[in-house]
C-alpha positions as CSV (number, residue, x, y, z in Angstrom):
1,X,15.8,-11.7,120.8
2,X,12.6,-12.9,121.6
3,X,11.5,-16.5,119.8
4,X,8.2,-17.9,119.1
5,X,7.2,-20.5,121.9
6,X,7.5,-24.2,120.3
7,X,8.4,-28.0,121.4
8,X,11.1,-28.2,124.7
9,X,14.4,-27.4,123.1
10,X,17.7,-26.4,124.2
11,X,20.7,-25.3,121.2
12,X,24.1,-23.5,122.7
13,X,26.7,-23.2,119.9
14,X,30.0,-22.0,121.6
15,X,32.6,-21.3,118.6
16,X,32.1,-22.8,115.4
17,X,29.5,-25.3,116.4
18,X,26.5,-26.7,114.6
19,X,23.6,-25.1,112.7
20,X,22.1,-25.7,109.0
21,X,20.4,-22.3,107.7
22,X,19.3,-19.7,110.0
23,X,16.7,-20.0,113.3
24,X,14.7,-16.9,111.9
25,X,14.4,-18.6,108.7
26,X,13.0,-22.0,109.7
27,X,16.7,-23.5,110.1
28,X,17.6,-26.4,112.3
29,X,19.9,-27.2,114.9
30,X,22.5,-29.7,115.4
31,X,24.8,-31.3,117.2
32,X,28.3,-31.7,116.9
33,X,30.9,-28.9,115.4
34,X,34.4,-28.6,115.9
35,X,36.1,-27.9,119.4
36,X,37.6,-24.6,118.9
37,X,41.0,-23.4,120.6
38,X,41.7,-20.3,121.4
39,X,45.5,-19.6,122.7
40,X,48.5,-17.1,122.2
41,X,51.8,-17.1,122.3
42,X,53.5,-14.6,124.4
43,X,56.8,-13.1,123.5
44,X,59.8,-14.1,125.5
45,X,60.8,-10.3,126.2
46,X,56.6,-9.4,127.6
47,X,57.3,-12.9,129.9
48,X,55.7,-11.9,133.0
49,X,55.5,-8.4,132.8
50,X,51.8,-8.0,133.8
51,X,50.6,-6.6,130.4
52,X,47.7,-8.9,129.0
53,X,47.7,-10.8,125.9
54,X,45.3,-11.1,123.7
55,X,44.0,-14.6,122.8
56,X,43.0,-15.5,119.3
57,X,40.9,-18.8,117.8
58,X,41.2,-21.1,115.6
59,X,37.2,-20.4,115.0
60,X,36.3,-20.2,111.2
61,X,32.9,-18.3,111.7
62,X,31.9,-15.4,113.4
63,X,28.4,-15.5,112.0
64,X,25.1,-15.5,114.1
65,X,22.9,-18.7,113.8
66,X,19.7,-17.1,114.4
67,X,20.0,-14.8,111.5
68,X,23.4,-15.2,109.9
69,X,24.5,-11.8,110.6
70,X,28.3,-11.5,111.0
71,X,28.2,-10.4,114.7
72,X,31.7,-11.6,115.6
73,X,34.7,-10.7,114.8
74,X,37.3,-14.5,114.0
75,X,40.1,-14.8,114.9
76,X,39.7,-12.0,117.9
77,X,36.3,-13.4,118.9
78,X,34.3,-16.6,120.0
79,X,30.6,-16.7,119.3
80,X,28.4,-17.9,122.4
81,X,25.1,-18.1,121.7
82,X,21.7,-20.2,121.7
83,X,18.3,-20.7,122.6
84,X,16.0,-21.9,125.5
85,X,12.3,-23.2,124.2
86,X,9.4,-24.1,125.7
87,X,5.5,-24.3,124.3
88,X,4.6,-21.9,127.9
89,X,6.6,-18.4,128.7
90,X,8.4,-19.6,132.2
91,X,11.2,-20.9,132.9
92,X,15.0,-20.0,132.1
93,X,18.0,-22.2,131.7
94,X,21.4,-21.8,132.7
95,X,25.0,-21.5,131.4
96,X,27.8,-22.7,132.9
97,X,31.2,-23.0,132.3
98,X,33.2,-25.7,134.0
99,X,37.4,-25.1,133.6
100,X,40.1,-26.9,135.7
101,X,41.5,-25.2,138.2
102,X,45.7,-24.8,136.3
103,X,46.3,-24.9,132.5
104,X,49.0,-27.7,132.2
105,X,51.8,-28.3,129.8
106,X,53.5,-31.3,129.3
107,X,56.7,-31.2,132.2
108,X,53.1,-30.8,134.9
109,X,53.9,-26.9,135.0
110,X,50.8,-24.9,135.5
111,X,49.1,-21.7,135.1
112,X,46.4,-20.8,137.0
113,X,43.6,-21.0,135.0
114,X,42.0,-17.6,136.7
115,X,44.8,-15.6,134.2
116,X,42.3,-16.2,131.5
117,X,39.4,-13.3,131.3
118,X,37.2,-12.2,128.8
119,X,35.3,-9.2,127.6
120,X,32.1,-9.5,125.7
121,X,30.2,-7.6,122.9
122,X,28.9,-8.2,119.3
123,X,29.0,-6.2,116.5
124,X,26.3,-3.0,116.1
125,X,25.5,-3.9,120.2
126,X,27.6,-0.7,121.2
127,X,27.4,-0.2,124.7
128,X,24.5,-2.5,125.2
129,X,24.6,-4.9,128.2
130,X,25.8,-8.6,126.9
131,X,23.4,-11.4,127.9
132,X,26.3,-13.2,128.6
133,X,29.4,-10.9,130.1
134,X,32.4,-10.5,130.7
135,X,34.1,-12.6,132.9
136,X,37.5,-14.7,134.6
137,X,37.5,-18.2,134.6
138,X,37.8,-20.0,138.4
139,X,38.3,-23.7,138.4
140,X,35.3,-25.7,138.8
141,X,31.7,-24.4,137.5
142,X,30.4,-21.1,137.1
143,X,27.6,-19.8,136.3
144,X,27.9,-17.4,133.3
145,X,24.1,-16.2,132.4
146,X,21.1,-16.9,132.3
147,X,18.9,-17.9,128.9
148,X,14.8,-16.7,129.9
149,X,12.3,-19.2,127.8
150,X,11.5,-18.4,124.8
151,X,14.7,-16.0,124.0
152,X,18.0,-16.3,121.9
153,X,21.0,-15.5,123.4
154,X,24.2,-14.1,122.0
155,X,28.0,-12.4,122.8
156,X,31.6,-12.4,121.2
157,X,34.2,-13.0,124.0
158,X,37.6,-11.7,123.4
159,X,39.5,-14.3,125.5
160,X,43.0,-12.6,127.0
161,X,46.0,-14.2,129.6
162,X,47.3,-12.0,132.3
163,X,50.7,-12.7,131.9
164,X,51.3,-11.6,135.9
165,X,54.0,-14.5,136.5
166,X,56.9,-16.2,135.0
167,X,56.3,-19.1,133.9
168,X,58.2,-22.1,132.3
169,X,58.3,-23.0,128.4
170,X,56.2,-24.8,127.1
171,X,52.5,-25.2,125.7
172,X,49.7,-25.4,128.6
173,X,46.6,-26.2,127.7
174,X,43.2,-26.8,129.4
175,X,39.8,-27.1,128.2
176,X,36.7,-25.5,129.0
177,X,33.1,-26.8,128.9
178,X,30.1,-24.7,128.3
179,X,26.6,-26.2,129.1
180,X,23.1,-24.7,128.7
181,X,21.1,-27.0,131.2
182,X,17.0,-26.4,132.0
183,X,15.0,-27.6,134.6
């Protein structure tokens, strides 16, 4: 969605984030917002087996900020979305995601942290392409999409593990850190 040039400003709201009113009606940005977790529990019997689980979050909202339009789907979706702004119509910033390389729980077990994937979409997009897609986490930073000046950007990612090995009990975690830099 295009938006109408204005001062330098960069807004990414990854979850439930922070946001008072809509962008398309004059609302305002902010910082701050809770850090969302999105996990599963696989049963002891699927352990391994190869089929993929589907994550949920603990994510309260599923509701766009630029026009508060419920475009994803909680707890089976995590909004990622936001703005790049500029007074000119060049320039595009960049969103990364920066993940350890093993999800960890508390006996220093680990999971590699490529066994989490997603798949992205938003509601009434059908089979349009996702500004930001579908993807596998790495270890280290990657590069998810890009955000062109002057645009708003938004996807629901449905978060799942691959289950491919047997692991020990326990609860592994690891967190992930989205960023939406601009030259």
């Amino acid at each position: 969605m295009n938006i109408a040039p204005g001062t330098r400003a960069v807004y990414l709201r990854v979850g439930d984030g922070a946001f008072t009113g809509n962008y398309n009606t004059g609302g305002i940005p902010a910082s701050g917002g809770a850090i969302n977790v999105v996990s599963v529990s696989v049963p002891a019997a699927m352990l391994g087996n190869g089929t993929n689980q589907t994550m949920t979050t603990n994510a309260s909202t599923g509701v766009s900020s630029y026009d508060g339009f419920t475009f994803c789907n909680v707890p089976n979706e995590i909004y990622v979305g936001g703005f790049y702004r500029l007074p000119g119509f060049t320039g595009t910033a960049t969103l990364t995601a920066a993940a350890p390389v093993n999800l960890v729980n508390a006996a220093g077990n680990t999971i590699p942290f490529s066994q989490i994937t997603w798949t992205s979409s938003g509601n009434n997009d059908g089979a349009a392409t996702q500004p930001v897609p579908a993807g596998t986490f790495t270890g280290g930073t990657q590069t998810l999409a890009s955000f062109p000046v002057n645009t708003w950007r938004e996807s629901c990612h449905t978060f799942s593990y691959g289950n491919d090995a047997i692991v020990a009990a326990g609860t592994y975690s690891g967190r992930v850190v989205y960023t939406l830099s601009a030259p």
